[in-house]
PATOR-115385 format. One record per residue (C-alpha): residue in one letter; x, y, z. Coordinates in steps of 0.2 Angstrom, whole numbers, plus 5000, padded with zeros to 4 digits. Layout:
# PATOR-115385
AXYZ/...
This chain:
# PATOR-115385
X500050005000/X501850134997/X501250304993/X499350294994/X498150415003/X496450335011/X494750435009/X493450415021/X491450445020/X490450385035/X488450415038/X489150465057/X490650545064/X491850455060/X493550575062/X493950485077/X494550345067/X495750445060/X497050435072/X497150245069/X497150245052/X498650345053/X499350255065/X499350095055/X499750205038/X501450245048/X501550065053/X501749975037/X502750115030/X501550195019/X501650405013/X499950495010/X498750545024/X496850525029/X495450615022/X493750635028/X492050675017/X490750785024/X489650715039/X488650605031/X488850635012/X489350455007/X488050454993/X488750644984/X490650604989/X490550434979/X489850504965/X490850674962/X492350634956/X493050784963/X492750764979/X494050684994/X493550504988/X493750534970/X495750594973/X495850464984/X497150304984/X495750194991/X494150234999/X493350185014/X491650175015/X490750165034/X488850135036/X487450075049/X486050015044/X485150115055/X485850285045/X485350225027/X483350165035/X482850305047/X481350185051/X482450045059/X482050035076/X483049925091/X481249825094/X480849775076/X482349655071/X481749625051/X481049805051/X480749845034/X481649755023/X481049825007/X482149985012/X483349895017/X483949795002/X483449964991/X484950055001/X486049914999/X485649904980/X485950074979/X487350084987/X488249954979/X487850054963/X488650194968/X490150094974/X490449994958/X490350154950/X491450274961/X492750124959/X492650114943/X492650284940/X494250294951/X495150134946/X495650114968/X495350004978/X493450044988/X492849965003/X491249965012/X491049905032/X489349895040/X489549965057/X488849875074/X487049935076/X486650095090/X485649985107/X484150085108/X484150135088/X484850035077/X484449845076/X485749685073/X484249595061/X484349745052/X486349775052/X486449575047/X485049615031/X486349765026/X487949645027/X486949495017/X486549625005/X488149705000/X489049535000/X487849474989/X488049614976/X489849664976/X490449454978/X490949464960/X491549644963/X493649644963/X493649814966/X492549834980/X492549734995/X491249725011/X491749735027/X490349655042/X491449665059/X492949715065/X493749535068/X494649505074/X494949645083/X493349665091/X493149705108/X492549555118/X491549675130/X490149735121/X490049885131/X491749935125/X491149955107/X489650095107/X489850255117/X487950325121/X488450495128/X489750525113/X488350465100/X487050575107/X488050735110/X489050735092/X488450585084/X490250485087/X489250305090/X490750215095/X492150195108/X494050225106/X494350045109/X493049995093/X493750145082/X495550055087/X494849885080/X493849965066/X495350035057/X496349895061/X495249795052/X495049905039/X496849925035/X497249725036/X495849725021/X496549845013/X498249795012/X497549625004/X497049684991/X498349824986/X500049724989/X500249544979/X500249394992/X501349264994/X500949104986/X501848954994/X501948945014/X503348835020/X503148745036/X504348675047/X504148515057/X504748485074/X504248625087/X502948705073/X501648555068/X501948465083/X502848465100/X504448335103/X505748285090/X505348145079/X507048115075/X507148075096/X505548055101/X504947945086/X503247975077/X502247885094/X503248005104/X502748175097/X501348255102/X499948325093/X498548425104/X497148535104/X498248685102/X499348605090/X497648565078/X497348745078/X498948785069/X498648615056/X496748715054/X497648875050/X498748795037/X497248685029/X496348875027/X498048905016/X497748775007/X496048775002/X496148974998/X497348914987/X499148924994/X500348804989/X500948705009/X502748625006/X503748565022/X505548585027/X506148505040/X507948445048/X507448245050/X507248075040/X505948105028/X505047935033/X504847985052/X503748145046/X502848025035/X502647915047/X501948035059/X500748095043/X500047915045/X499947885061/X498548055063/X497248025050/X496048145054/X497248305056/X496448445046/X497848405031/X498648265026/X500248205014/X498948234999/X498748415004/X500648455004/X501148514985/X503348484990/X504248425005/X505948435008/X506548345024/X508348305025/X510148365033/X510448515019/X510148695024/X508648755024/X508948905013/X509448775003/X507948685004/X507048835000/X507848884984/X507748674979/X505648704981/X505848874970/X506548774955/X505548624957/X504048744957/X504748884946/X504348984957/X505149154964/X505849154982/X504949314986/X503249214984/X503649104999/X503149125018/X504249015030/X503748945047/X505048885061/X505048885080/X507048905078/X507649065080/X509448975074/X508648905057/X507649075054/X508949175055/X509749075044/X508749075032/X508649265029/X510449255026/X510349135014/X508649175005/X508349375012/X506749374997/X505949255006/X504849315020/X505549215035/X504349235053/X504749145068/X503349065077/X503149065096/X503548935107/X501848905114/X500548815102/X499048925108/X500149085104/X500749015088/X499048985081/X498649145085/X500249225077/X499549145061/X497849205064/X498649385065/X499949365051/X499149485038/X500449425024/X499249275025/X498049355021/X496849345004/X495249464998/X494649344987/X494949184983/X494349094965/X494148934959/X495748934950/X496648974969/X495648814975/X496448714964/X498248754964/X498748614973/X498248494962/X498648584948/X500548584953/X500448394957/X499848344938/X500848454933/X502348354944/X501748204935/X502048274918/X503648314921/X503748134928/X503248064910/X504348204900/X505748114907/X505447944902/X505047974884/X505648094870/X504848264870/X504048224851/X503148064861/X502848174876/X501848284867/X500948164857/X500148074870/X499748214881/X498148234874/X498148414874/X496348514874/X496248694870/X494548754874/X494348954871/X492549054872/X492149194873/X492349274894/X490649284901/X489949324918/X490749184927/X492349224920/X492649394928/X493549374944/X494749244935/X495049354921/X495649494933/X496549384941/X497549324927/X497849504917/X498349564935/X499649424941/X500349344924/X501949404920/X502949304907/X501849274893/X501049424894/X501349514878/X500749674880/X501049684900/X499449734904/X498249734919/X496849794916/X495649744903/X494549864893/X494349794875/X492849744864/X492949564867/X493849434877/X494049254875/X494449154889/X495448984886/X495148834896/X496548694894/X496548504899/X497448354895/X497548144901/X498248214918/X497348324924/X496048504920/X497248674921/X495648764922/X495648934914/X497548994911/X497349124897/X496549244889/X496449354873/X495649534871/X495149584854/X494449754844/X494149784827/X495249924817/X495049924799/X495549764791/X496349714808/X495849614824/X497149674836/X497249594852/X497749734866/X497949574877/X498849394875/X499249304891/X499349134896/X500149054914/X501548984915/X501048824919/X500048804903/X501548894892/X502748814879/X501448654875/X500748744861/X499148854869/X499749004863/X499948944844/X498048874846/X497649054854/X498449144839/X497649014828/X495949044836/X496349254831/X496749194815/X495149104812/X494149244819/X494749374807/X494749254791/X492949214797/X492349394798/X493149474782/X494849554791/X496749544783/X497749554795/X497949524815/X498949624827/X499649574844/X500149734855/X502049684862/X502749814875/X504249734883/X504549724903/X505749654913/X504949474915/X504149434899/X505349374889/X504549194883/X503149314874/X504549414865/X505449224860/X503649164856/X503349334845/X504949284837/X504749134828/X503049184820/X502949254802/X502449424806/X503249634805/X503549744820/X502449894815/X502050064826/X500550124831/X499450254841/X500050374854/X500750214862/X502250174849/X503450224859/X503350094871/X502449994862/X502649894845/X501049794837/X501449604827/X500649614812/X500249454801/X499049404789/X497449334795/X497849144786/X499649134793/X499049194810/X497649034808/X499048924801/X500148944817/X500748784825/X501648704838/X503248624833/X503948544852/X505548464842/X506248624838/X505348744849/X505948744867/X504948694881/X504648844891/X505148834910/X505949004910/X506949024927/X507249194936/X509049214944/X508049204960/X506949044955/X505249114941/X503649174949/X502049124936/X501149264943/X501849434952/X502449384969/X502249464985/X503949564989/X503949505008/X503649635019/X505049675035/X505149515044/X504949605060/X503649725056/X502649585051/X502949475068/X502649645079/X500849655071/X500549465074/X501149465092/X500749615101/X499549725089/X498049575090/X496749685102/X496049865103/X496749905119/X498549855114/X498249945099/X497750115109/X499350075117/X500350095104/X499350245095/X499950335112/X501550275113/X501750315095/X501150505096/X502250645098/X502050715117/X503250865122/X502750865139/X502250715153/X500950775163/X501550695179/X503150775178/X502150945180/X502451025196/X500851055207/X499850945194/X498350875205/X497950705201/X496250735191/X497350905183/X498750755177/X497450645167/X496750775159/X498250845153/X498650675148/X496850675138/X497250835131/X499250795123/X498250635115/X496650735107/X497450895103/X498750965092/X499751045101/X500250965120/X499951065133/X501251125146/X500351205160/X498851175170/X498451345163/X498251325144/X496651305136/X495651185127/X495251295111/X497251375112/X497951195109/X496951145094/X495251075101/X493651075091/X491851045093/X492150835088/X493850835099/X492650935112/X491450775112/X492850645112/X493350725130/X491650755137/X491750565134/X493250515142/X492450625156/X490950525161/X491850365158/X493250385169/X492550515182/X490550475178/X490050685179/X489650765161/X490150945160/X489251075160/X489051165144/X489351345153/X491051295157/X491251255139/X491651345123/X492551495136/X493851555135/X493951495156/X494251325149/X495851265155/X496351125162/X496351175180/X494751245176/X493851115171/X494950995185/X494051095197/X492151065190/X492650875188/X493150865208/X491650975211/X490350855202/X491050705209/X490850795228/X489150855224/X488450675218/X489550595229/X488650675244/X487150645236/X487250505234/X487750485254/X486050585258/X485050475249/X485850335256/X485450405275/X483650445268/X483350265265/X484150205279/X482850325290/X481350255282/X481850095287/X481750115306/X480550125319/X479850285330/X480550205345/X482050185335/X482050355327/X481650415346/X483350305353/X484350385338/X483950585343/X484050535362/X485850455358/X486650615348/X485550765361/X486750645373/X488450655365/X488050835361/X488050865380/X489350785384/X490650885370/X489851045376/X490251015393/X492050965388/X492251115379/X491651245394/X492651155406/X494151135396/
């Protein structure tokens, strides 16, 4: 998320949120600040392109149901429904359309329901709503809670006083696990993820050493499962899971088959390596088996020793040391956000099984000549044209393909595309590439021509450019183009561009960058694969190949601090504190009363300027109607008196000012309180009671006043 700016619209105050955002902005490094839409505008800001979400990096988007039906009330949980699913409609619309509009990154969350006027029936209609309309939505993604950072105490999520003095429904603590949550979201879908996660064995699946203990003697428990259910969620949102571990390979298998019902088995894991090499060296062994790049691998080890030595020897790979216990290392992965995936398709499902056929191939390439290979691999090519089903996997493929991607593009935005499906007698690749076509004239130029690596150099893209060739020759065009701009990883499409019968040619405002392959439409529809004297492309980076852009791992440490100690709203606030700049501590001022300290303390963290005396005001130092409301707040919850609007919006307001009205209301309702107390204890007790009572204290009255004169 490096240089991106996040624009805010809410239907309720939401600026208080802003401090965490920002705080988590600073967090993971990235430049840009936070923007807020007028008070409940979401509807205009989406819309005008000019506003704060329009010039926006992404946009966040905060509702409650209660805000978009005025007539949801707390006692009618299904309260019209009909309005209900016409604001999410609408709001969807204007969404998809602000997004696209934009080209960023949007994201809704529904926002708990207010007790007393909102209603969870109707907050849970509005989630179900907006899932349902933006699941096919890449750009747009819907947020329903704020796990899982959300406060365990309900009451530490809404804020009655705050929400019916300025509208702020929602406590610190909830605004610290809201933005949280929002910015883990957004970071999944605005930097690439990692595609293969490495596990170690010993100390990480399970506790004991099988090399010592043998596989009766480890131990696999209840804790333990929860990691083995974290890594099963990798696999089926379609992460490759390889292990590496320091053992005798048949030990971990053995252990594999003596727990049958752990939430993955041997069939789940795509590569292991389990010997006595280095694990770095391990590492970069998976890479080439998998052709795959280092920086699209996550490593998992207990070791401090084996990770450390594994960033010297493969720093691209993004190396995290679990901890010790199995309760906290199943938490450490539930907080890993580089684990994390916005959406997940059917072509992610099945990449596991898709990189075990395609081990088998390679199996059967070795044991026969590459003419024989190719013969009885039974190739299928199916290519149609893309229709609704095909969106998500489309965006997928022009966003992450990177080496047989002619024109390097990621976004699509032709006439007409063509999806290609391929099979063959070991297994279905599913859909790996894809054309995009227009009409110019006499010529059907394709502005995009990919195709995934694990599909490439077997003769797809000949039947691709064939499929062009057909096209044109079938509606009455000469000639077709295929738009080549070269980049830094796509050199297969500039070797494949090279051995086809075709002239470089310049075209548009583009032909600087970019040159267009022209060839008549029958040699185009003549094109065929020739495996004895084309290569077999299994193009290898210096660093091992990715397929699709890999995730460039983030810090090590950064990402280990946010899994470990930034899992819950109050450590959160912690750190937002810790993190602001404060000139001044307000203990260390001399003569500070207690009550004078804490609000000083209030004021350094709400205001822009910290203050210095028990002297300076609340307006002086920055303070504002909302920051005003966020105080009053912290007031009652700490001291439980609200102040007086009087003492307010004065220039009086200082902090040994309003110190002084906060010890006063606590006296006055204390002794209150003690009178009424008194009060109820009197109407409990008898005349003759009563009678004892007055005769007892007209006594001791006496006896102090005969004290007195005698002394």
């Amino acid at each position: 998320m490096s240089k991106i700016a996040l624009g805010v619209a809410a239907t309720f105050t939401a600026e208080p949120l802003g401090d965490a955002l920002r705080f988590w902005l600073a967090e993971l490094g990235t430049e840009g600040d936070v923007a807020f839409a007028p008070y409940d505008q979401v509807f205009p800001s989406l819309l005008d392109p000019g506003s704060v979400l329009g010039r926006a990096g992404a946009v966040v988007v905060l509702v409650r149901a209660e805000d978009l039906a005025g007539n949801v009330t707390a006692g009618a949980a299904d309260a019209d429904p009909a309005a209900l699913d016409a604001a999410a409609d609408d709001l969807a619309t204007a969404l998809r359309t602000s997004a696209a509009a934009a080209g960023t990154p949007h994201l809704v969350a529904v926002c708990p329901a207010s007790p007393g006027h909102g209603s969870p029936g109707a907050h849970a209609r509005l989630a179900a709503g907006l899932a349902e309309a933006l699941k096919d939505d890449r750009a747009v993604g819907v947020l329903t809670s704020a796990e899982p950072y959300e406060p365990a105490d309900p009451e530490a999520v809404h804020d009655a006083f705050a929400d019916r003095t300025g509208n702020v429904p929602y406590t610190d603590h909830y605004f610290a696990a809201l933005a949280a949550a929002v910015v883990r979201r957004l970071q999944a879908v605005t930097t690439p993820r990692p595609k293969v996660v490495v596990a170690d064995c010993d100390g990480t699946l399970w506790d004991g050493v099988v090399g010592e203990d043998g596989p009766d003697g480890v131990v696999i428990g209840p804790e333990r499962e929860e990691i083995w259910r974290e890594l099963a969620r990798q696999v089926a949102a379609g992460r490759l899971l390889c292990l590496c571990s320091k053992n005798e390979e048949k030990d971990v298998r053995e252990v594999f088959a003596r727990h049958p019902g752990l939430p993955f088995g041997l069939d789940d894991v795509t590569a292991m390596r389990v010997g006595w090499e280095a694990k770095s060296q391990a590492l970069r062994s998976l890479a080439d088996e998998l052709n795959l790049g280092l920086d699209s691998f996550v490593f998992l080890d207990d070791s401090p020793v084996e990770c450390a030595e594994v960033r010297a020897g493969c720093p691209e790979v993004l190396t995290l040391q679990m901890p010790p216990g199995a309760a906290d290392a199943a938490a450490f992965l539930r907080h890993c956000w580089s684990l994390d995936l916005a959406a997940v398709t059917d072509a992610d499902r099945d990449r596991t099984r898709h990189y075990q056929e395609e081990r088998r191939r390679e199996q059967a390439r070795g044991e026969m000549s590459l003419a024989d290979f190719f013969a009885t691999l039974d190739l299928r090519v199916t290519i149609t044209p893309a229709g609704p089903g095909h969106e998500a996997r489309a965006a997928q493929l022009a966003e992450r393909t990177n080496q047989f991607n002619l024109s390097g593009t990621r976004r699509l935005d032709g006439d007409e595309t063509f999806v290609v499906d391929v099979r063959d007698r070991f297994g279905d690749y599913g859909v790996v590439g894809l054309t995009e076509v227009r009409t110019d004239g006499d010529t059907l130029r394709a502005g995009a021509f990919l195709l995934s690596c694990r599909a490439l150099g077997r003769g797809v893209e000949h039947r691709m450019l064939a499929h062009l060739g057909a096209l044109a020759r079938d509606r009455g065009l000469a000639r077709v183009a295929l738009s080549f701009r070269p980049t830094e990883r796509n050199q297969p499409a500039r070797d494949f561009l090279a051995t086809l019968p075709a002239t470089a040619e310049p075209y548009g405002e583009e032909a600087a960058e970019t040159a267009w392959y022209v060839l008549t439409a029958a040699d185009a529809a003549a094109v065929v694969h020739s495996p004895v004297h084309a290569p077999v492309h299994s193009p290898v980076h210096p660093s091992g190949a990715a397929e699709e852009r890999a995730a460039a791992p983030a810090g090590w440490a950064a990402v280990e601090r946010i899994a470990t100690r930034l899992t819950g709203p109050e450590a959160i606030l912690e750190a937002i504190r810790a993190a602001r700049p404060v000139s001044v501590v307000a203990a260390e001022i001399a003569g500070a009363t207690p009550v004078e300290a804490t609000v000083m303390r209030w004021w350094a963290e709400l205001l822009d300027k910290p203050p210095t005396s028990v002297n300076d005001g609340f307006f002086e130092l920055g303070g504002h109607s909302l920051r005003l409301v966020q105080f009053m707040a912290r007031v009652r919850a700490e001291f439980g008196v609200e102040l007086p609007f009087d003492t307010l919006y004065t220039t009086s307001f200082t902090i040994a000012e309003v110190a002084k009205v906060i010890e006063e209301r606590q006296l006055a309702e204390t002794g209150d309180e003690e009178l009424a107390g008194l009060l109820d204890e009197l109407a409990g007790l008898s005349d003759e009671e009563i009678d004892a009572l007055l005769e007892s204290g007209l006594e001791s009255g006496s006896e102090s006043g005969s004290e007195s004169g005698n002394g």
